[in-house]
C-alpha positions as CSV (number, residue, x, y, z in Angstrom):
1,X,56.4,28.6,-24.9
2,X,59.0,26.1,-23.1
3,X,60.6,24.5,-25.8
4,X,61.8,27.9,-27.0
5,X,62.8,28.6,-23.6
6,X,64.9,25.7,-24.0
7,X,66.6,27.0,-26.4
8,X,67.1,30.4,-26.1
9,X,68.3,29.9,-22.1
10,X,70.8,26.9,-22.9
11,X,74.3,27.7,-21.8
12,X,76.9,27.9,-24.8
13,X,80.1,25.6,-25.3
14,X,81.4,28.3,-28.1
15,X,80.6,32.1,-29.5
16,X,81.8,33.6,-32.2
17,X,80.4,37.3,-33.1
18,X,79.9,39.2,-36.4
19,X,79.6,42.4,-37.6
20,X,76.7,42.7,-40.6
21,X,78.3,45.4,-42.0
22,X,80.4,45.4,-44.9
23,X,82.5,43.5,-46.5
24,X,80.5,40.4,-44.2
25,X,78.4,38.8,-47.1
26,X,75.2,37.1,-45.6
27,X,75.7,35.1,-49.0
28,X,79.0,34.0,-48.6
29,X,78.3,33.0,-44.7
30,X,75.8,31.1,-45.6
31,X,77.4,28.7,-48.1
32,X,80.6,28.2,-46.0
33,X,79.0,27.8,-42.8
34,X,75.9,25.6,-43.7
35,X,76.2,24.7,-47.7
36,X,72.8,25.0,-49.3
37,X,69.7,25.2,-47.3
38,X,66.9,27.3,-48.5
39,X,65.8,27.4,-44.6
40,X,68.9,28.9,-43.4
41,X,69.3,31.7,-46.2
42,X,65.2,32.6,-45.4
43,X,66.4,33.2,-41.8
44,X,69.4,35.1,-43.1
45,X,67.5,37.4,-45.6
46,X,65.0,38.0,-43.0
47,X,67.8,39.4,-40.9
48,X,69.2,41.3,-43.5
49,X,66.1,43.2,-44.7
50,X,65.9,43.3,-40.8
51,X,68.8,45.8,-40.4
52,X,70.3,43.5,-38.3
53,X,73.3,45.3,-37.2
54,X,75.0,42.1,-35.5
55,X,75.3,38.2,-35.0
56,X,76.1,35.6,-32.4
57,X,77.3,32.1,-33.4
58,X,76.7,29.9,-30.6
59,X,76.7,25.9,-30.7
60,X,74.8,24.6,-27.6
61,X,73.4,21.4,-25.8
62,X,70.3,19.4,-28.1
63,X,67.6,20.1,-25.7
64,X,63.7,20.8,-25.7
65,X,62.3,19.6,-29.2
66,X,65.6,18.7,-30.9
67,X,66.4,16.2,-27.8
68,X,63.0,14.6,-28.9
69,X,63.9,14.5,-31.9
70,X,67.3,12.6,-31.9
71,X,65.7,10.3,-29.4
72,X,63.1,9.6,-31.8
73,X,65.7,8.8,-34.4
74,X,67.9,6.8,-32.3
75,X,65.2,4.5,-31.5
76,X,65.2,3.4,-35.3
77,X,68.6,4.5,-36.1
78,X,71.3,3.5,-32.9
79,X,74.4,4.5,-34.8
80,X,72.5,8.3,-35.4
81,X,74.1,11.2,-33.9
82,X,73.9,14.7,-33.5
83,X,77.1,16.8,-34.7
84,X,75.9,20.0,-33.3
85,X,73.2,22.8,-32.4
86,X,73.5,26.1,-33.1
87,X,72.0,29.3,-31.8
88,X,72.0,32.0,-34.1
89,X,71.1,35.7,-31.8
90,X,70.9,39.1,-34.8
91,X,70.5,42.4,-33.3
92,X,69.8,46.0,-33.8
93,X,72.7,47.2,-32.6
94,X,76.7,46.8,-33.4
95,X,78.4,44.3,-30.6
96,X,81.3,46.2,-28.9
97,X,83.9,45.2,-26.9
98,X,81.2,44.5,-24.0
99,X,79.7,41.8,-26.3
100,X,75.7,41.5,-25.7
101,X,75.7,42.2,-21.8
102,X,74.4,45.5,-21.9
103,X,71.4,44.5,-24.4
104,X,67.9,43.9,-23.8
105,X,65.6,41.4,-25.6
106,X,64.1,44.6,-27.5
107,X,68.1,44.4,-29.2
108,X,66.7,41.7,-30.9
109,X,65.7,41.1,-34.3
110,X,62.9,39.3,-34.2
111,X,58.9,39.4,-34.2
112,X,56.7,42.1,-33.5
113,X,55.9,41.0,-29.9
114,X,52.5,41.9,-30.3
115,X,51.7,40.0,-32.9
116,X,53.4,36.9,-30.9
117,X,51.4,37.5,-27.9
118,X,48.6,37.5,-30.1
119,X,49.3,34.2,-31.2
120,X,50.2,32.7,-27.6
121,X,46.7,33.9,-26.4
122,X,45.0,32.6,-29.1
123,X,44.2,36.0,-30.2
124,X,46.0,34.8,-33.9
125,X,45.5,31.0,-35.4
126,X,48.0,29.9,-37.4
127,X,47.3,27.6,-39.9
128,X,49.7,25.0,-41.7
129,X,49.4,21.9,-43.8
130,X,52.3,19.4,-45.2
131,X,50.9,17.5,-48.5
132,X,52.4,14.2,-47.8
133,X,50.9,12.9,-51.3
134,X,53.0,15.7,-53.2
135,X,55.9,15.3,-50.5
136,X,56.1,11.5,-51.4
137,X,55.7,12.1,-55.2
138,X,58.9,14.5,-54.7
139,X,60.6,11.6,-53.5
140,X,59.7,9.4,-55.8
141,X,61.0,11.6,-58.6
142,X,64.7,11.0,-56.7
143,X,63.9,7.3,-56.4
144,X,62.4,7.0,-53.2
145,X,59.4,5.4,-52.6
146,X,57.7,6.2,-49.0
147,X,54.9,4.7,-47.2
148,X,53.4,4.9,-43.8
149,X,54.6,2.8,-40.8
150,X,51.0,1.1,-39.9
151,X,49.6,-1.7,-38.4
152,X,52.3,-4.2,-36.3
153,X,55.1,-2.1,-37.3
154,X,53.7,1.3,-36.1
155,X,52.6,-0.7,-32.5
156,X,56.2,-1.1,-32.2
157,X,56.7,2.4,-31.8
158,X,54.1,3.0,-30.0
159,X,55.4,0.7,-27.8
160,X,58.6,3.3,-27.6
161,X,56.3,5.7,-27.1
162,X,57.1,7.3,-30.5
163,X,54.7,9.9,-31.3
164,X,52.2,9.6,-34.5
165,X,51.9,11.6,-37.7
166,X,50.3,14.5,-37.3
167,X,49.1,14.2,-41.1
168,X,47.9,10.7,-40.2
169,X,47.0,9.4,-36.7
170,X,47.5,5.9,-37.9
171,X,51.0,6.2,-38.9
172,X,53.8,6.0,-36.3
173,X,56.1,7.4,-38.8
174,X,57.6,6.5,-42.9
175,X,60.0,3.9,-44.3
176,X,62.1,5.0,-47.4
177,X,63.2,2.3,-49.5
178,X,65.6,3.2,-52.0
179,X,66.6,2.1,-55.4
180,X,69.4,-0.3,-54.5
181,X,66.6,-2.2,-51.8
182,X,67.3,-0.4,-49.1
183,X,65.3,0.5,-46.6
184,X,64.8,3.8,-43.9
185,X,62.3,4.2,-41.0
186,X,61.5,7.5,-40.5
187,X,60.0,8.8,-37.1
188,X,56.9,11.2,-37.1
189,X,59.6,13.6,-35.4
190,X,61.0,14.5,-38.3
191,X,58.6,15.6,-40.5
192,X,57.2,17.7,-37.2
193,X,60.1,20.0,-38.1
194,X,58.5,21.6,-40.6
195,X,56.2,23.3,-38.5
196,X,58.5,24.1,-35.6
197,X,61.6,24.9,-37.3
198,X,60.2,25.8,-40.9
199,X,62.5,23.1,-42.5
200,X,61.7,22.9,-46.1
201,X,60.1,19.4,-47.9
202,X,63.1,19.3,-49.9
203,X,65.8,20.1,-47.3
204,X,64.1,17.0,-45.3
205,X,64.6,14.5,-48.4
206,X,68.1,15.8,-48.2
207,X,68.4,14.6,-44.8
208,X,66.9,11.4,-45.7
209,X,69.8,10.8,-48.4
210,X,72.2,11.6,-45.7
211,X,71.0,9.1,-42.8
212,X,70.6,6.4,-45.3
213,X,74.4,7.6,-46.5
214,X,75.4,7.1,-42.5
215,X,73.6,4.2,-42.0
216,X,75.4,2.5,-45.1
217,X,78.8,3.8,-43.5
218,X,78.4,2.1,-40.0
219,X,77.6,-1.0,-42.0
């Protein structure tokens, strides 16, 4: 799977290591390293009921899908930018003074790999759906009314190359216009997110509230 490759191969610009043990509080890390993103403590209680023994913190390059992704948004957004991307590594064992050099990939917490394999060969389907009619009704409720991109403004994109929705072929993405008369285009990008990156419906209306927030900074 390449754009995990990506990911998991990029070279790191800074590493920090933890011990899981106590007194570290996957709580506490949590809120002072990322605030409050139901995504991040999922991964985090995963880990945890893991036995992860160990953590490395590494920020990295945007590459494979997230590179899409902030390519996608500068296209509608020019002042956008990345701050960073992390890699977060747990693993079975305590990191010594050696760090991770002497670990193997079955170190790490993760998947049962035959159930991936499965998956890769098609052995396993997975199955997903995003309801964009209760997705846009939760925005609504926070004074957001969404609508597809379609017709001359979604051949613009196209034109960009932008990739459609995969929830509606038609639609090369979704505006937000806001309360005040504002007004958002959202690429089809980001709402892919929730299937590669398990980002929650209401983290991504959080991130909506923030790039509108940016945009009205720049202005």
């Amino acid at each position: 799977m390449p754009c995990l490759d990506d990911h998991r191969k990029a070279a790191t610009e800074g590493k920090e290591t933890f011990l899981l043990k106590s007194p570290f509080s996957f709580f506490d890390f949590v809120e002072e390293r990322f605030g409050d993103y139901d995504s991040i403590r999922r991964i985090f209680s995963l880990a945890r009921s893991s036995s992860a023994e160990s953590l490395v913190f590494e920020q990295i390059q945007p590459c494979g899908i997230v590179a899409e992704e902030n390519e996608d948004i500068l296209g509608l957004q020019p002042s956008y930018s990345n701050a960073k991307l992390l890699r977060l590594s747990f693993w079975k064992k305590p990191i010594t003074a050696d760090g991770v050099s002497s670990f193997t990939s079955k170190d790490l917490v993760g998947y049962p790999k035959d159930l991936v394999l499965d998956v890769v060969m098609g052995r396993i389907l997975v199955y997903a759906q995003f309801d964009l009619d209760v997705f846009f009704q939760m925005a609504a409720d926070l004074n957001i009314q969404l609508s597809f991109i379609t017709g001359k403004e979604a051949e613009k994109g196209r034109r960009r190359n932008l990739s459609p929705m995969l929830e509606n072929p038609k639609a090369n993405g979704v505006k937000a216009r806001f309360s005040n008369g504002r007004e958002l285009g959202l690429t089809s990008s980001l709402f892919r997110s929730v299937y590669s990156q398990l980002v929650g419906p209401a983290e991504i209306l959080k991130l909506i509230i923030t790039l509108d927030k940016i945009q009205q900074g720049v202005e």
